[in-house]
DRENVONU-940101 format. One line per field, with one value per residue: x, y, z of N, C-alpha, C in turn; residue in three letters. Coordinates in nm, 4 decimals, padded with zeros to 6 digits. Example, Ala and Ser with C-alpha at 12.3 -4.5 7.8 and 13.67 -1.06 7.14 Angstrom:
# DRENVONU-940101
n_x: (01.3190;01.2850);
n_y: (-00.5690;-00.2250);
n_z: (00.7800;00.7080);
ca_x: (01.2300;01.3670);
ca_y: (-00.4500;-00.1060);
ca_z: (00.7800;00.7140);
c_x: (01.3200;01.2900);
c_y: (-00.3300;00.0030);
c_z: (00.7800;00.7870);
aa: (ALA;SER);
# end
This chain:
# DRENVONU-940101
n_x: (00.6809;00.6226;00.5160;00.4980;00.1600;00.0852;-00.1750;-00.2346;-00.3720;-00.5103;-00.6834;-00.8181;-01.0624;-00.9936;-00.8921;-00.7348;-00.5329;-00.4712;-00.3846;-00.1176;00.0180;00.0220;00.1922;00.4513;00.5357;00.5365;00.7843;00.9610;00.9360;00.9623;01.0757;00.8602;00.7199;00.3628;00.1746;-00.1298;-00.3060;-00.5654;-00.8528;-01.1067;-01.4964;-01.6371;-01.5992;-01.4161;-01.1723;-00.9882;-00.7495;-00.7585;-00.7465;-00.8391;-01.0813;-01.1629;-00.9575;-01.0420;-01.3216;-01.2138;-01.0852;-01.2963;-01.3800;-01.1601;-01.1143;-01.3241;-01.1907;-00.9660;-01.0493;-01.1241;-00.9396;-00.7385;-00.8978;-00.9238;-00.6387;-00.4265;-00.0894;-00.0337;-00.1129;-00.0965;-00.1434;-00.1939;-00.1433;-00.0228;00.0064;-00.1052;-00.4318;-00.6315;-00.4760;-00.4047;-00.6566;-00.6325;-00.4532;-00.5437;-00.7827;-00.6900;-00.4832;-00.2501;00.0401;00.0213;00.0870;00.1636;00.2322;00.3559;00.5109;00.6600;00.8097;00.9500;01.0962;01.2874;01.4208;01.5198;01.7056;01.9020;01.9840;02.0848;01.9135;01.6155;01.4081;01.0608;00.8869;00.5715;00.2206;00.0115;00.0490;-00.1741;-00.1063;00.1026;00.0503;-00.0852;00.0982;00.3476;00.1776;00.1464;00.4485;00.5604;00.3553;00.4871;00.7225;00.9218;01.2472;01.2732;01.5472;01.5770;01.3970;01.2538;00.9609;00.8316;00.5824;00.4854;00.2694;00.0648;-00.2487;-00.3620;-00.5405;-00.4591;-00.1879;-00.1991;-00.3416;-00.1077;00.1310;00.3859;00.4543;00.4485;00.6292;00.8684;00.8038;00.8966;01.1204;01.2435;01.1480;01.3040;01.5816;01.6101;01.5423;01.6922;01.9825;01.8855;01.7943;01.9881;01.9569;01.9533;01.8338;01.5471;01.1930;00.9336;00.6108;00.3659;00.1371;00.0659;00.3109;00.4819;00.6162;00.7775;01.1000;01.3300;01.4064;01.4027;01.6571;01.8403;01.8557;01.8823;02.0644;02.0882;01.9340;01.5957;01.3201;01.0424;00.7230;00.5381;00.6069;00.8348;00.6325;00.5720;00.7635;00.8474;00.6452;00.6362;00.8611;00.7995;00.6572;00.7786;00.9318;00.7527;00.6447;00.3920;00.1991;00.1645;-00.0483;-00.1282;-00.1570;-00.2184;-00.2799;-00.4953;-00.7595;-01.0669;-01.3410;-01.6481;-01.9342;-02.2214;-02.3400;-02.5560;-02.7177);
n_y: (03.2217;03.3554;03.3374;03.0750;02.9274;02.6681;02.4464;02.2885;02.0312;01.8777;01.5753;01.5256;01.6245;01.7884;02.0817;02.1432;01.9579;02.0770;02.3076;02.2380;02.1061;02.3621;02.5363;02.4208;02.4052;02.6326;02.7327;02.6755;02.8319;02.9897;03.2503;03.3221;03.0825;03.0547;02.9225;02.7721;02.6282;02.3997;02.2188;01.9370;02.0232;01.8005;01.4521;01.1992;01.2352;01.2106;01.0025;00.6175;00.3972;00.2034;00.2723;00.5240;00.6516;00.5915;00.7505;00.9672;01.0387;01.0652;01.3991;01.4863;01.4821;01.5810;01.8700;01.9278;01.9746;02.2360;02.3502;02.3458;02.5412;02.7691;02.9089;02.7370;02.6227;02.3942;02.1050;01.9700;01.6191;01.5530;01.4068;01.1170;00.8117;00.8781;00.9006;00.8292;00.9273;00.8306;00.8958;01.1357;01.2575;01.2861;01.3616;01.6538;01.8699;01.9826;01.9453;01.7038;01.5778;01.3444;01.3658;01.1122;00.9952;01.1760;01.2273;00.9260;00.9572;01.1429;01.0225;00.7778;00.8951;01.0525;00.8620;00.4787;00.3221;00.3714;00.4779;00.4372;00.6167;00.5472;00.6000;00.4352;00.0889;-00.0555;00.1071;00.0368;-00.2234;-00.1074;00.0796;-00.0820;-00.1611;-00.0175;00.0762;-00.0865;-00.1032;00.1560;00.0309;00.0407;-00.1467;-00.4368;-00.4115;-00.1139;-00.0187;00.0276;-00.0362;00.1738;00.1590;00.4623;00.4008;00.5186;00.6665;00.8776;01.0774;01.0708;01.1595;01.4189;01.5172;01.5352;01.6386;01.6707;01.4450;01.2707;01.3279;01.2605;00.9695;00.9566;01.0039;00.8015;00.5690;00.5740;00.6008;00.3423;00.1684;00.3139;00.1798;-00.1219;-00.1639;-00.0307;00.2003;00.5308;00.7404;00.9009;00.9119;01.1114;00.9281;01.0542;01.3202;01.4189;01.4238;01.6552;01.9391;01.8706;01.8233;01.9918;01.9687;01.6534;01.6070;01.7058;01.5546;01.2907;01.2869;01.2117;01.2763;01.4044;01.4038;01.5672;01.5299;01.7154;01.8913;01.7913;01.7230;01.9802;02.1298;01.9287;01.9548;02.2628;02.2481;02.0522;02.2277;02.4178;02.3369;02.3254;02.0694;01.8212;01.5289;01.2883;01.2456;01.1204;00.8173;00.6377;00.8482;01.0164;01.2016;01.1499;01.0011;01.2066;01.0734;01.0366;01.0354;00.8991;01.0152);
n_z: (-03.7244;-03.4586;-03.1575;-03.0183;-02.9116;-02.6613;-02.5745;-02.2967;-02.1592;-01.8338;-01.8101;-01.6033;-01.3432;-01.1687;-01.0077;-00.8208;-00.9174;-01.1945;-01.1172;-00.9948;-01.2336;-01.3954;-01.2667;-01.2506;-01.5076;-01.5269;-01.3896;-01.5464;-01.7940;-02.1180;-02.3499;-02.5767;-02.5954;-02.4682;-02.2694;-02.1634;-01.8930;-01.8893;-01.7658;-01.8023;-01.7847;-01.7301;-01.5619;-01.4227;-01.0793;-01.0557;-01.2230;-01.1992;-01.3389;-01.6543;-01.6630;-01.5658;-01.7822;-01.9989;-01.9837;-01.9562;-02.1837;-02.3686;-02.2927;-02.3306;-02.6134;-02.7040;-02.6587;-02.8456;-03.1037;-03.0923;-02.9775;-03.2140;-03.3094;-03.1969;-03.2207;-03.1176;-03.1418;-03.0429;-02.9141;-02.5338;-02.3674;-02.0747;-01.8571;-01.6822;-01.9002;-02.0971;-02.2194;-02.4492;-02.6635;-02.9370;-03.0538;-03.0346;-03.2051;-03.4051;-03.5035;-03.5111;-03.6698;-03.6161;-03.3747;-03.1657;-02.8135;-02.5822;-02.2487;-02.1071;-02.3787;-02.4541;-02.2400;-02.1884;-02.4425;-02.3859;-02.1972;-02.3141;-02.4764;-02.2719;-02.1066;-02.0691;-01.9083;-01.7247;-01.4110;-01.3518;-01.1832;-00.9802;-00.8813;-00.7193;-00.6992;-00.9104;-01.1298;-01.2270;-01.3926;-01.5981;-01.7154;-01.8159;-02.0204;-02.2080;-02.2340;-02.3416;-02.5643;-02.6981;-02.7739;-02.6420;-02.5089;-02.2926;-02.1221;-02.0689;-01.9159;-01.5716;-01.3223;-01.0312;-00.7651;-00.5717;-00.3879;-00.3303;-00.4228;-00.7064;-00.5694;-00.3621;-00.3645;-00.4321;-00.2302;00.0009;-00.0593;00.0140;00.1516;-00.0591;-00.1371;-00.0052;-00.0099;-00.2631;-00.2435;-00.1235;-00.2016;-00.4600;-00.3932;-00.3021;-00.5185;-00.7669;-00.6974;-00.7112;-00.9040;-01.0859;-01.2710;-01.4081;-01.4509;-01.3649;-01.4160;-01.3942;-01.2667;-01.2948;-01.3257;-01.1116;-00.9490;-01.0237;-01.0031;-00.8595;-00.9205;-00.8748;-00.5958;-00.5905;-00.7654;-00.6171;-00.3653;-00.4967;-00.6851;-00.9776;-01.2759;-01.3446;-01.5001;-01.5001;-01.6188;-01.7012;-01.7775;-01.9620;-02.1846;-02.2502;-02.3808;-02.5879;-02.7618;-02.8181;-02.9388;-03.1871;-03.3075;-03.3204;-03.5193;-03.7560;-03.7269;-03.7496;-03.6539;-03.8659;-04.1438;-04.3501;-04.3116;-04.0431;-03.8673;-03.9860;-04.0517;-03.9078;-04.0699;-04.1111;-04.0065;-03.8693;-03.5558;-03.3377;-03.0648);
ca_x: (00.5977;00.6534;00.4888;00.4028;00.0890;-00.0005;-00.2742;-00.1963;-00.5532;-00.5508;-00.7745;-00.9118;-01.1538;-00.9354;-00.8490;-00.5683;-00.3658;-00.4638;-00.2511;00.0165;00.0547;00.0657;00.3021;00.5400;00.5102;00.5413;00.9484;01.0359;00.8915;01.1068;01.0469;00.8514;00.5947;00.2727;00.0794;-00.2802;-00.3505;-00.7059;-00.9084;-01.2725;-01.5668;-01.7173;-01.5567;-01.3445;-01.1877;-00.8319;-00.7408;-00.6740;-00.8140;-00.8443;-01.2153;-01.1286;-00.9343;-01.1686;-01.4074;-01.1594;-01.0679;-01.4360;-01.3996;-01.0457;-01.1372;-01.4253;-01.1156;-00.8373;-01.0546;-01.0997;-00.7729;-00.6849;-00.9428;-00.8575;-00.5366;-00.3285;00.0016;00.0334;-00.2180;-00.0403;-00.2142;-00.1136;-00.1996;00.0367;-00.0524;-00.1378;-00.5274;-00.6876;-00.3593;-00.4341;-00.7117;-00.6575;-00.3654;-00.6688;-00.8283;-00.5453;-00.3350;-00.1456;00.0980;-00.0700;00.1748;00.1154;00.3360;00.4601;00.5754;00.7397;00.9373;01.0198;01.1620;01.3641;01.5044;01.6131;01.8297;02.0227;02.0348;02.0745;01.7604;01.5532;01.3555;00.9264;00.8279;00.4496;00.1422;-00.0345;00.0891;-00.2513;-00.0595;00.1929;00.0485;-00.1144;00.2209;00.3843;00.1380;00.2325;00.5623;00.5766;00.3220;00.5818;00.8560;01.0806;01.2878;01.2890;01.6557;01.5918;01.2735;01.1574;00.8514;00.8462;00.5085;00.5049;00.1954;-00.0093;-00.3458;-00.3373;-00.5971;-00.3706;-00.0641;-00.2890;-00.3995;00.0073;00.2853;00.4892;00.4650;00.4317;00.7937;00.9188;00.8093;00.8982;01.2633;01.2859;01.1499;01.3723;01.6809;01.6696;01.5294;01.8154;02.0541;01.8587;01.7735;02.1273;01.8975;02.0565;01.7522;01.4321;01.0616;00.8337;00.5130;00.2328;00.1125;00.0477;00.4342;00.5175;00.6789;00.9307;01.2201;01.4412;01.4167;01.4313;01.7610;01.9305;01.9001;01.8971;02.2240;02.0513;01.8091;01.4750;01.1910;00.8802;00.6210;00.4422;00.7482;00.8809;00.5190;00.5622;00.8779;00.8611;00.5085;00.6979;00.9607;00.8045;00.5359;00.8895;00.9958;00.6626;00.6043;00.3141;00.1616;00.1470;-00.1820;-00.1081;-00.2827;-00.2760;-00.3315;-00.5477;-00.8844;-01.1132;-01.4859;-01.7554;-02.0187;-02.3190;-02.3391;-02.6806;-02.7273);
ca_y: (03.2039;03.4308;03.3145;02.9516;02.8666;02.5685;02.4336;02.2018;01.9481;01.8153;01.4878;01.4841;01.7700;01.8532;02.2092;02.1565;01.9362;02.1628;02.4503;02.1883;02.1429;02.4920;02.5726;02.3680;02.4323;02.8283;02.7123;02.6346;02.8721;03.0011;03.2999;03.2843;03.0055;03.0737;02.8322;02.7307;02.4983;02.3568;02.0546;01.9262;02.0378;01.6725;01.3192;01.1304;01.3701;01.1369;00.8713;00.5227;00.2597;00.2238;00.3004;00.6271;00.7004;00.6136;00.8328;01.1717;01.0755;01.1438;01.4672;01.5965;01.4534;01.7546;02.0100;01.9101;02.0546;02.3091;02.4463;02.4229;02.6950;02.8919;02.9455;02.7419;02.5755;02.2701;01.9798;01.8311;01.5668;01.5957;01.2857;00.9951;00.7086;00.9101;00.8413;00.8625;00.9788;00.7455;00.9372;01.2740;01.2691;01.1839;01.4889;01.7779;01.8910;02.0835;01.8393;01.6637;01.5050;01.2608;01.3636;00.9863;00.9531;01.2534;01.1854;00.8490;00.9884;01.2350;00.9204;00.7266;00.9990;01.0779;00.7096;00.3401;00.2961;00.4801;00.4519;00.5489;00.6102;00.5910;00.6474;00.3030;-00.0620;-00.0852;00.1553;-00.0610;-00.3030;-00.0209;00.1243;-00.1599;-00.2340;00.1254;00.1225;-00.2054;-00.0378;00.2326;-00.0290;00.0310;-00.2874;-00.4674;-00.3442;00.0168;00.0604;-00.0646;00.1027;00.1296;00.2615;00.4587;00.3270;00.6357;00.7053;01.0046;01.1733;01.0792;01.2587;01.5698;01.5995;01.5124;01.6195;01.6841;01.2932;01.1599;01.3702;01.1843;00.8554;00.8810;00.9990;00.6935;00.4642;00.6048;00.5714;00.1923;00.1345;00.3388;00.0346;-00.2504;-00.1347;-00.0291;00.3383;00.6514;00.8626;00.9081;00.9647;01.0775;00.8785;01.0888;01.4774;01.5383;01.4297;01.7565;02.0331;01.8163;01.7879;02.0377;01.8979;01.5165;01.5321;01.7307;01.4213;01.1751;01.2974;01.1415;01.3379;01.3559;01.4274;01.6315;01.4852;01.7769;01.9743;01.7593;01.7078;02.1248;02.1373;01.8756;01.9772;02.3418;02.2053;02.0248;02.3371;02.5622;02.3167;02.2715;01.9161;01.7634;01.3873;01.2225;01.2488;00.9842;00.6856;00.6300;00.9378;01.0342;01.2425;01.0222;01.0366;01.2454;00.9831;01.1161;01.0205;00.9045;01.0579);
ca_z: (-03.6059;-03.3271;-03.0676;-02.9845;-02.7936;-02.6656;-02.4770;-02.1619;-02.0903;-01.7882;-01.8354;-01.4852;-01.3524;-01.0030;-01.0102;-00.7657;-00.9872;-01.2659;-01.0589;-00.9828;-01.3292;-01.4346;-01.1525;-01.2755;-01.6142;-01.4736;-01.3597;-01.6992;-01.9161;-02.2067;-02.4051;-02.7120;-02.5486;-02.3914;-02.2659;-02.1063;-01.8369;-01.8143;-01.7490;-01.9039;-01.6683;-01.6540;-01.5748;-01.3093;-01.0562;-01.0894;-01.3745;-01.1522;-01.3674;-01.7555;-01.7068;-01.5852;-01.8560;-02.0487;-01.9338;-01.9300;-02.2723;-02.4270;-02.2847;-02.3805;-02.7547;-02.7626;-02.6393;-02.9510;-03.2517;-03.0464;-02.9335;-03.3196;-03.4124;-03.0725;-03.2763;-03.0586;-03.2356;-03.0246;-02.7428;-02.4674;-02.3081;-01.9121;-01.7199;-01.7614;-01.9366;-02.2371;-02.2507;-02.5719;-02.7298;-03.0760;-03.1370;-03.0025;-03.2956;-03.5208;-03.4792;-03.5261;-03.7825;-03.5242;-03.2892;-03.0002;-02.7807;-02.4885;-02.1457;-02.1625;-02.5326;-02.4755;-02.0945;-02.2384;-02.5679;-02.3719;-02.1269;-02.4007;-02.5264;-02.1740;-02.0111;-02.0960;-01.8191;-01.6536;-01.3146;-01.3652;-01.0327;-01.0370;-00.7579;-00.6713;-00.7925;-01.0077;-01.2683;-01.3051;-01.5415;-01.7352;-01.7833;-01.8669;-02.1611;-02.2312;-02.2932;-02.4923;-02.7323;-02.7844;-02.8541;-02.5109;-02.4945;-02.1154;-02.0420;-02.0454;-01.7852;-01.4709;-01.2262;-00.9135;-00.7307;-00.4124;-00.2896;-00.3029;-00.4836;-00.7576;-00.5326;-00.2293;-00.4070;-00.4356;-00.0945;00.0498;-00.1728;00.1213;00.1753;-00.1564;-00.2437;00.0723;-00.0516;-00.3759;-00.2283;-00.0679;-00.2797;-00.5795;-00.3271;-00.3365;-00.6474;-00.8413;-00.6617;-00.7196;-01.1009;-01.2088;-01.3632;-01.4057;-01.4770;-01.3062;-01.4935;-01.2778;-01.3756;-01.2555;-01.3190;-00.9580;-00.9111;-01.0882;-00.9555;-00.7628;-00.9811;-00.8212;-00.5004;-00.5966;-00.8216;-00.5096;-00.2977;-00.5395;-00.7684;-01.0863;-01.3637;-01.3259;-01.6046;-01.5290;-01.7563;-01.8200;-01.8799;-02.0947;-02.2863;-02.3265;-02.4619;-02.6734;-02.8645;-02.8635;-03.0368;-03.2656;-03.3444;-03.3910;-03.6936;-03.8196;-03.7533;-03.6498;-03.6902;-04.0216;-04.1739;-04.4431;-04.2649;-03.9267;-03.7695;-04.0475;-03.9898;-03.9309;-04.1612;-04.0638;-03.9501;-03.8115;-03.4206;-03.2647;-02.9141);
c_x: (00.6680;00.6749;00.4276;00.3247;00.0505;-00.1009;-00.2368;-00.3365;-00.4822;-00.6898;-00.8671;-00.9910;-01.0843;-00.8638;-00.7108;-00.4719;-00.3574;-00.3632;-00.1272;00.0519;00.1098;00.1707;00.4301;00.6115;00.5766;00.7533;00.9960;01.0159;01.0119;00.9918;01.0221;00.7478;00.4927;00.1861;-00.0200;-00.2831;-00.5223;-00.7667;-01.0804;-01.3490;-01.6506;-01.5840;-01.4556;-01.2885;-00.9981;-00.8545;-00.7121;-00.6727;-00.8217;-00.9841;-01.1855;-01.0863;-00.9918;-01.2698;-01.3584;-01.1382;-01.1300;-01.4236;-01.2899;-01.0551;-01.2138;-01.3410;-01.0427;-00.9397;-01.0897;-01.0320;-00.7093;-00.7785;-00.9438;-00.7829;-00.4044;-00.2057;00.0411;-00.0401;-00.1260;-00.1468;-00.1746;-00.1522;-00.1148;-00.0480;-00.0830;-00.2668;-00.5196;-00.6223;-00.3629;-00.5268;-00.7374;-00.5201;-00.4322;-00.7112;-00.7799;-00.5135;-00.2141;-00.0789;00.0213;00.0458;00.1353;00.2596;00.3944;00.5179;00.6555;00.8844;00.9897;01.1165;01.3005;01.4877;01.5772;01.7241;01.9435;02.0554;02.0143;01.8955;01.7268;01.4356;01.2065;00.8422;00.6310;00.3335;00.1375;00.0518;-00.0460;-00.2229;00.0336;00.1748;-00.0362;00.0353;00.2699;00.3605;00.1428;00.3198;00.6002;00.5144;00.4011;00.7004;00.9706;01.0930;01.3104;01.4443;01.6531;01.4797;01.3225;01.0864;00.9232;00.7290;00.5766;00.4503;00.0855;-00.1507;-00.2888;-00.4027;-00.5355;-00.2653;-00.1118;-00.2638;-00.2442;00.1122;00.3896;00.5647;00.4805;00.6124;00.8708;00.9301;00.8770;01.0523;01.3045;01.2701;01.2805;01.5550;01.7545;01.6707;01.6582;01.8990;02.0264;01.8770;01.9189;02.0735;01.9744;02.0069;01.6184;01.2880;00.9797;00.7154;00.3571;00.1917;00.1319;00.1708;00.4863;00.5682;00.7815;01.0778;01.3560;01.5049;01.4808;01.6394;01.8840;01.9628;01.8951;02.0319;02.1964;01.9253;01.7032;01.3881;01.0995;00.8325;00.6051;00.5661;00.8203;00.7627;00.5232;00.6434;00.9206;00.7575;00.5525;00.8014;00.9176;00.6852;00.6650;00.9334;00.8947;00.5853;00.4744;00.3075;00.1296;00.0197;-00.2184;-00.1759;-00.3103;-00.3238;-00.4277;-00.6961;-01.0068;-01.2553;-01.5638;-01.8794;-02.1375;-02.3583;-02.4523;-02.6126;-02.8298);
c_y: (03.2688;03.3861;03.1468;02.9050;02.7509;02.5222;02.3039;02.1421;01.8583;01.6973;01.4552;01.5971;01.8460;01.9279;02.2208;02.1050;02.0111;02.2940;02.3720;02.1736;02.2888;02.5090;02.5247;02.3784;02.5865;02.8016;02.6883;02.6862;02.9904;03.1577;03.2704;03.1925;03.0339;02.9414;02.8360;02.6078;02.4682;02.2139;02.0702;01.9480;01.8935;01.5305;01.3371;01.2808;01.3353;01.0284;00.7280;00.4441;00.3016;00.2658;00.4210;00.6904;00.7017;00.7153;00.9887;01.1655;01.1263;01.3001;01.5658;01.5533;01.5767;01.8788;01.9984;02.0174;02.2094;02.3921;02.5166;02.5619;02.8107;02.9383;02.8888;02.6241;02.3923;02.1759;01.9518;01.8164;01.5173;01.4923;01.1689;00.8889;00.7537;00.9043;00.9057;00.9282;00.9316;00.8700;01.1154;01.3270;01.2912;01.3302;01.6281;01.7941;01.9806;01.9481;01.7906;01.5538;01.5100;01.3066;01.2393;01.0061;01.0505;01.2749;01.0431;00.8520;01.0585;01.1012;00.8479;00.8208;01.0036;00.9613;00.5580;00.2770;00.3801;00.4155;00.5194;00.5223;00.6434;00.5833;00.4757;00.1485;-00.1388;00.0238;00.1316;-00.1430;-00.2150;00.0404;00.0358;-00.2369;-00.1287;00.1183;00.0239;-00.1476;00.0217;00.1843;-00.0121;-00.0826;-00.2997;-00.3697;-00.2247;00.0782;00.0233;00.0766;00.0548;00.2140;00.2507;00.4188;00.4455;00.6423;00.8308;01.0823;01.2112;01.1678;01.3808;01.5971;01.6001;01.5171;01.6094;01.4959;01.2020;01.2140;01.2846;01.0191;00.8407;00.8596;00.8607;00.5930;00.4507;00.5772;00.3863;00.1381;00.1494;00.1719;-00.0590;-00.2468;-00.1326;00.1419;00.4289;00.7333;00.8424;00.9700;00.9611;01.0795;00.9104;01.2508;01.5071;01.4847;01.6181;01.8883;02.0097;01.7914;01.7953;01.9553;01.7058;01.4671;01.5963;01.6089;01.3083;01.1792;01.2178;01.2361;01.3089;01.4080;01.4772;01.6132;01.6028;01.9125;01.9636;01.7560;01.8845;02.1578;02.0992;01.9089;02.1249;02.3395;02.1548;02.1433;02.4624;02.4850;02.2869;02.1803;01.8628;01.5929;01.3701;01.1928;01.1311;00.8793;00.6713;00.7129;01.0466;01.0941;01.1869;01.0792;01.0569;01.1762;01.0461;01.0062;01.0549;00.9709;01.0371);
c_z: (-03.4869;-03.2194;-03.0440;-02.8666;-02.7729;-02.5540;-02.4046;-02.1079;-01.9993;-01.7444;-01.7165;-01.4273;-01.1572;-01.0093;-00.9305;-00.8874;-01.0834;-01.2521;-01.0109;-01.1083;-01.4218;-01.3758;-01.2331;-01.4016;-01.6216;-01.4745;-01.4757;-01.8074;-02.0116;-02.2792;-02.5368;-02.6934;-02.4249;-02.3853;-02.1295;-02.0626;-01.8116;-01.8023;-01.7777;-01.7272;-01.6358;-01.6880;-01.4406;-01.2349;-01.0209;-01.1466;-01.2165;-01.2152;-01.5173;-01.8050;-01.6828;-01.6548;-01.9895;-02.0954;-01.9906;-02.0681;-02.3734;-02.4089;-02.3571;-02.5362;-02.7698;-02.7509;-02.7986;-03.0277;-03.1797;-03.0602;-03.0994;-03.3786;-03.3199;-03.1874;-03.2015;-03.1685;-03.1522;-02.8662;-02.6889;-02.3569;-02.1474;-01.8148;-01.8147;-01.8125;-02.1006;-02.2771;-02.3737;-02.6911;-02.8715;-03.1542;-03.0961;-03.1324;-03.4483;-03.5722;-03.4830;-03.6447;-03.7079;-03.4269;-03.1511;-02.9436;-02.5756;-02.3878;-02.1035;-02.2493;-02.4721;-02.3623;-02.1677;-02.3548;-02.4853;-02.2282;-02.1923;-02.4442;-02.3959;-02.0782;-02.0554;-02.0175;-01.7336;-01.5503;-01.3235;-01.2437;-01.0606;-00.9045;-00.6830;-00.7738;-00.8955;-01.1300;-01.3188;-01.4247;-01.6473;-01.7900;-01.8192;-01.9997;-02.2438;-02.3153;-02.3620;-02.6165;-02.7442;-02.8226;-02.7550;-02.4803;-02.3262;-02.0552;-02.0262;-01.9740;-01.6582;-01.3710;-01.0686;-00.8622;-00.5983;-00.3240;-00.2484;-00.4603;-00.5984;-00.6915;-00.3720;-00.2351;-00.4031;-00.2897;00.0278;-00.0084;-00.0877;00.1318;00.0436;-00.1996;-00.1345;00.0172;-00.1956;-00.3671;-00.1904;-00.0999;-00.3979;-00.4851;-00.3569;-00.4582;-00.8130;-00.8271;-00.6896;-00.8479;-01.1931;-01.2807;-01.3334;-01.4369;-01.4185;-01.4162;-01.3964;-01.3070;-01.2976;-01.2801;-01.1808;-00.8835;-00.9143;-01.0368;-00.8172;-00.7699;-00.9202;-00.7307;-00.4946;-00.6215;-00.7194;-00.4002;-00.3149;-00.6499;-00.8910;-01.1795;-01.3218;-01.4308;-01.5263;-01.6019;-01.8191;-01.8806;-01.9911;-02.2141;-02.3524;-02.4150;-02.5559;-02.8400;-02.9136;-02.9578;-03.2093;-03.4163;-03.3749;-03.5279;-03.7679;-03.8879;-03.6699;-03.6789;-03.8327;-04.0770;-04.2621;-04.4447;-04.1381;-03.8157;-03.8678;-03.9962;-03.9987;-04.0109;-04.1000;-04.0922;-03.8905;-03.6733;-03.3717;-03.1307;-02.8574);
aa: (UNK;UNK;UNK;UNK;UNK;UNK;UNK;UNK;UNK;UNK;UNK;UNK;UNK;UNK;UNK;UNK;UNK;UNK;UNK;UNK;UNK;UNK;UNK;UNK;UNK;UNK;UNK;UNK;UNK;UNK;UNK;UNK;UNK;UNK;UNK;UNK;UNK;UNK;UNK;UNK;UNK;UNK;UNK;UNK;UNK;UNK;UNK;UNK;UNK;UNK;UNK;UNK;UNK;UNK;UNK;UNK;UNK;UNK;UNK;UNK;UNK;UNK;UNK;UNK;UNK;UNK;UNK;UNK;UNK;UNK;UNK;UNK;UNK;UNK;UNK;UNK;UNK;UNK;UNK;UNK;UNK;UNK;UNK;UNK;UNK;UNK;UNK;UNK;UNK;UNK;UNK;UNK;UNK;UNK;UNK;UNK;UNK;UNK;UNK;UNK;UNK;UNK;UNK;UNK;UNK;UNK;UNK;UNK;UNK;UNK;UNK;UNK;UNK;UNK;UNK;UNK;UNK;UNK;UNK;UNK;UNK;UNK;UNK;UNK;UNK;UNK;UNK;UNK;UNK;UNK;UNK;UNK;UNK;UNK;UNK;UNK;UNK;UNK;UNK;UNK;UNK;UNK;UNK;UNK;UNK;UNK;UNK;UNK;UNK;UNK;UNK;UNK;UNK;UNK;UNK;UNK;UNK;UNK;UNK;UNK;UNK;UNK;UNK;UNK;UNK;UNK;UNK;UNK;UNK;UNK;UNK;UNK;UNK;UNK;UNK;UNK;UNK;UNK;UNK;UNK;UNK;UNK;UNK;UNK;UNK;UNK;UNK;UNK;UNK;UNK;UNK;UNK;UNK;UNK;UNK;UNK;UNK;UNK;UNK;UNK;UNK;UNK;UNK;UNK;UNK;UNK;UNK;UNK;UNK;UNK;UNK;UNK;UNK;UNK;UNK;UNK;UNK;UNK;UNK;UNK;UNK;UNK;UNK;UNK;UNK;UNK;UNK;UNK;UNK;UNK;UNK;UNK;UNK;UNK;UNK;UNK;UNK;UNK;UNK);
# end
């Protein structure tokens, strides 16, 4: 395999964060991977709520079978939280990997705990029921939001990279963390900046969601077809 492409879905339909994602994505690109940022033309226009995600996940389910007969080698799903990640695994034989699973995988490896800075304090208890499903034990998280909307972070990065500096300032101290996840897409292209005046790692979701689905599309691993991520039976679907 030469060349690995993969395709980058943003789950919400707002063209800006779509180019903050790319962007960011753009600072880290490696030879040998190409990749595609886009987002579905109908649904929410930012995830806040589990109905929202909801919603975006109907749509990025019709992209997956997709992408595999594009010819691309590998989904990542670009809005934290992971929507519809169960069954967008379902649907593949090529790797589909959630920009959570994949920043949290990569925190466990370089820190005892890690700090997941995230927009508003109503994505707190979705993350939190989050990262228990994936089996992260209490001593190695904690959130902290900044207090900002996802459509607020859009329209003020200037301010939301301020807040998050300053939230992540105390929080490090209180927490005891030694690595930062930053728990939103339209965080994304702040890294540089953050770990200069915070002197601690920081994760880019969707960076890490690229790198990781590249990785696992260079050793020719995807999800386990076996049972639970198994393709599910063609049913015939009133409309």
């Amino acid at each position: 395999m030469n060349t690995i492409r993969i395709l980058v879905i943003n789950p919400n339909t707002n063209p800006r964060n779509t180019k903050v994602i790319a962007d960011a994505i753009a600072a880290y690109k490696t030879p040998g991977i190409e990749v595609d940022v886009v987002n579905p033309e109908k649904g929410p226009l930012g995830l806040e709520s589990y109905y929202h995600n909801y919603l975006a996940a109907v749509e990025v389910h019709k992209m997956i079978p997709e992408a595999e007969k594009k010819g691309y080698n590998g989904v990542v799903i670009a809005a934290f939280g992971d929507p519809g990640i169960e069954a967008a695994k379902e649907l593949a034989t090529i790797p589909v990997v959630g920009i959570t699973e994949a920043s949290y995988s990569l925190a466990r490896l370089l820190a005892t705990k890690f700090l997941v800075i995230v927009s508003a304090d109503t994505a707190v208890p979705r993350q939190m029921r989050y990262i228990k499903k994936l089996g992260i034990p209490d001593y190695q998280f904690a959130f902290r939001p900044i207090g900002l909307t996802v459509l607020g972070v859009m329209e003020d990065r200037v301010s939301a990279k301020d807040l998050i500096a300053k939230n992540c300032e105390q929080s490090l101290k209180d927490t005891g963390a030694e690595l930062i996840v930053m728990g939103c897409s339209g965080f994304s292209g702040l890294r540089k900046d953050l770990e200069k005046q915070l002197g601690v790692p920081v994760i880019d979701p969707v960076v890490a969601g690229v790198h990781v689905c590249a990785t696992l599309a260079h050793m020719g691993l995807a999800q386990s077809k076996s049972t639970t991520f198994r393709i599910p039976p063609q049913f015939e679907i009133k409309r």
